[in-house]
N, C-alpha and C positions, 0 to 999 in steps of 0.2 A: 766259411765263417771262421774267424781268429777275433776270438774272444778273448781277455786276457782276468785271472781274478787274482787280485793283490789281497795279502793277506795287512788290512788297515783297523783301526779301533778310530770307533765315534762314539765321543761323548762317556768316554771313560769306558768303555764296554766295548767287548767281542758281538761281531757280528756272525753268525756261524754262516758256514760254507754255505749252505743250501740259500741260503738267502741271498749273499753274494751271488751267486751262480743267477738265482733268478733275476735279481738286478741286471746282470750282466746281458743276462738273453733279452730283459724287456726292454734296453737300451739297443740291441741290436735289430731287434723287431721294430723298433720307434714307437714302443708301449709306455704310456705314462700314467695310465693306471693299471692297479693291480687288485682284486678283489683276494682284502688278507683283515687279518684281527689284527697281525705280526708291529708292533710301533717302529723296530726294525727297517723297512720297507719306507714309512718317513724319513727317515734319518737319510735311507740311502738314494731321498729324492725322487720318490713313486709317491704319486698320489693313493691314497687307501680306498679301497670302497669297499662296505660305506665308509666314510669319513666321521664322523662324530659318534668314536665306541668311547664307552665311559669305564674304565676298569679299575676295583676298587685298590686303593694302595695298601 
């Protein structure tokens, strides 16, 4: 497996490593969902589950 994680910012903000990384593996596995709370994980184009978390601002 040659996985590669670029260090990139979405949407004005740092995405930390761990999350890149797991982006990385679920693009390698052909995962397109991911059971996370993380908003993260959208940004980086994974589907969430569950999808509809409501978190206060």
């Amino acid at each position: 497996m040659k996985a590669e994680i670029r260090e990139e910012r979405y949407d004005d903000r740092q995405i930390s490593f761990i999350d890149r990384l797991n982006a990385v593996l679920a693009r390698e596995y052909d995962i397109d969902h991911i059971f996370a709370f993380d908003r993260d994980f959208s940004t980086l184009g994974l589907a969430r589950v569950p999808a509809k978390i409501h978190f206060p601002e």
